[in-house]
C-alpha positions as CSV (number, residue, x, y, z in Angstrom):
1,X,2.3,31.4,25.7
2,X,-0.1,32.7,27.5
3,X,-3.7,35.3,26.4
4,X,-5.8,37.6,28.6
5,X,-9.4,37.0,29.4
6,X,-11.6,38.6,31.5
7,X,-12.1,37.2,34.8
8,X,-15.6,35.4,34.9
9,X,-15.2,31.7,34.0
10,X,-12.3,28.9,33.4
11,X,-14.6,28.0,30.3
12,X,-15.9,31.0,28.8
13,X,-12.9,32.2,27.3
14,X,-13.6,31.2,23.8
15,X,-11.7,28.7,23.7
16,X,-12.0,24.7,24.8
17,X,-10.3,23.5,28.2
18,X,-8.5,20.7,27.5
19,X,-7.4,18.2,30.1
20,X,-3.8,19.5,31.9
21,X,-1.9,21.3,29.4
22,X,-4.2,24.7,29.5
23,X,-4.4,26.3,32.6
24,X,-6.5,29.5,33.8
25,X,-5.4,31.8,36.2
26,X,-6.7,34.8,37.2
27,X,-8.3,35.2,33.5
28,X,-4.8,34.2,31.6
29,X,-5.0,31.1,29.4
30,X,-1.8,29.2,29.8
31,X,-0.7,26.2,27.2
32,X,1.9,24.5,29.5
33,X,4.0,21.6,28.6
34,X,6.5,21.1,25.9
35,X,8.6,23.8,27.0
36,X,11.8,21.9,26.0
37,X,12.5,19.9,22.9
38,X,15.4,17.8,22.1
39,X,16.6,18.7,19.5
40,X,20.3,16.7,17.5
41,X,21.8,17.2,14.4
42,X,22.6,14.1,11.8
43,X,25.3,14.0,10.1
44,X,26.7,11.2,7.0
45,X,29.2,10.0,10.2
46,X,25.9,9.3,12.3
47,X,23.8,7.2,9.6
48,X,22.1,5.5,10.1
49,X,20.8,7.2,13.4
50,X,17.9,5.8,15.1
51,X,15.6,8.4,16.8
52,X,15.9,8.7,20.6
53,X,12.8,8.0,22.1
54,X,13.4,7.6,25.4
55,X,14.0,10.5,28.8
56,X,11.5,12.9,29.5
57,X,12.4,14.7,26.1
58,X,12.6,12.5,23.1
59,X,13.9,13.6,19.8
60,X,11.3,15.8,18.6
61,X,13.5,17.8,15.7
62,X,16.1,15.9,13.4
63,X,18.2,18.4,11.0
64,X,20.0,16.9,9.2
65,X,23.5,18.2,7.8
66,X,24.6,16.0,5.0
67,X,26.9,15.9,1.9
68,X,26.7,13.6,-0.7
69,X,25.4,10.0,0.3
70,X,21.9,9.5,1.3
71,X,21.3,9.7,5.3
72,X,18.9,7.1,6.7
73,X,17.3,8.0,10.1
74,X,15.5,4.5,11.5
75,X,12.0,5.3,13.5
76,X,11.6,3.7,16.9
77,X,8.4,2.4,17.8
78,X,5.7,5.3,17.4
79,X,3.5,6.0,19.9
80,X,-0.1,7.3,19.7
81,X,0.2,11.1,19.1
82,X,4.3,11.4,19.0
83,X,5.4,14.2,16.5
84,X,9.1,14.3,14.9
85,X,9.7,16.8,12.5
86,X,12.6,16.1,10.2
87,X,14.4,19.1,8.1
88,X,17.7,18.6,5.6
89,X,19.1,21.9,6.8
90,X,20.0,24.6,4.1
91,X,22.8,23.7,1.8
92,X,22.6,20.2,2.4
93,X,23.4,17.8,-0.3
94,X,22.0,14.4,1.0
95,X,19.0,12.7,1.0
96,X,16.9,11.5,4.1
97,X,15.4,8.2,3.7
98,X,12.9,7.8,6.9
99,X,12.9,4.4,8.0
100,X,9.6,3.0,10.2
101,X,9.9,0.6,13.0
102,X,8.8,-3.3,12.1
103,X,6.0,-3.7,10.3
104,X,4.6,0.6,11.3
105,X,4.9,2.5,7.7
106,X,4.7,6.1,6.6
107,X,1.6,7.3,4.6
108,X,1.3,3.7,4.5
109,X,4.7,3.0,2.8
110,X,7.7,1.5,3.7
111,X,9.7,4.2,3.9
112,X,9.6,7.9,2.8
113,X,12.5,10.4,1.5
114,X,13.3,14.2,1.7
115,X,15.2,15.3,-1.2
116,X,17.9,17.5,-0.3
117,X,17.4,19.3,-3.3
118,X,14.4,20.7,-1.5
119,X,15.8,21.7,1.5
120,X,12.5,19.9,2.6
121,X,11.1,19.0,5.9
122,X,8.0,17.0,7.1
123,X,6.3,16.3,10.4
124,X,5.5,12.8,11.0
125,X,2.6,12.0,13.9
126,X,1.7,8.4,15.0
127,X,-1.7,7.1,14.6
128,X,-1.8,3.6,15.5
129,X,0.1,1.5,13.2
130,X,1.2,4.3,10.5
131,X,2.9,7.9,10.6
132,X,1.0,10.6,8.9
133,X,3.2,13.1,6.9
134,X,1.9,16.7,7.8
């Protein structure tokens, strides 16, 4: 993604400069990184799955594609800042129980659900010892 400037500062574009992931260039603002995300599909056959957190692209979306008994997807260790969004896909007729790693919850709980009557989603981000639902 990239905007058009004018070409007079790398800071006076209206916007903050923030460490490596903007670049300026000839008056273009560029948001680099997180080009790719990995994305994988859940299934009843693959509960309980346990996110992949490790390579250069970690599970960042889960959807999930269930029918009938409730899918469990098991949280590795957060790190500071990590984001995993979860979605039961259209149609879908399980529910997603989300699972934290040890003693790590979500919204301070020990677990948190998607109904698949919703055909909900959340976004989960790591702060420290507990994921924040977004």
């Amino acid at each position: 993604m990239a905007y058009n400037t004018p070409v007079t500062s790398t800071t006076n574009y209206g916007v903050v400069k923030v460490g490596s992931g903007i670049n300026v260039t000839n008056g273009v603002i560029s948001v680099v990184g997180n080009e790719t995300v990995n994305t994988y599909l859940v299934n009843n056959a693959a509960s309980p799955y346990t996110l992949d957190s490790a390579g250069t692209t970690p599970n960042y979306y889960l959807g999930v594609v269930g029918t009938g008994a409730a899918i469990t997807i098991n949280l590795t260790a957060g790190t500071d800042g990590r984001t995993v969004v979860i979605k039961s896909e259209a149609g879908q007729t399980s529910d997603i129980t989300i699972v934290p790693n040890g003693a790590e919850t979500i919204e301070n709980a020990a677990s948190y659900t998607i109904l698949a009557a919703t055909d909900g989603s959340t976004t989960l981000i790591f702060r420290g010892t507990n994921w924040n639902v977004v």
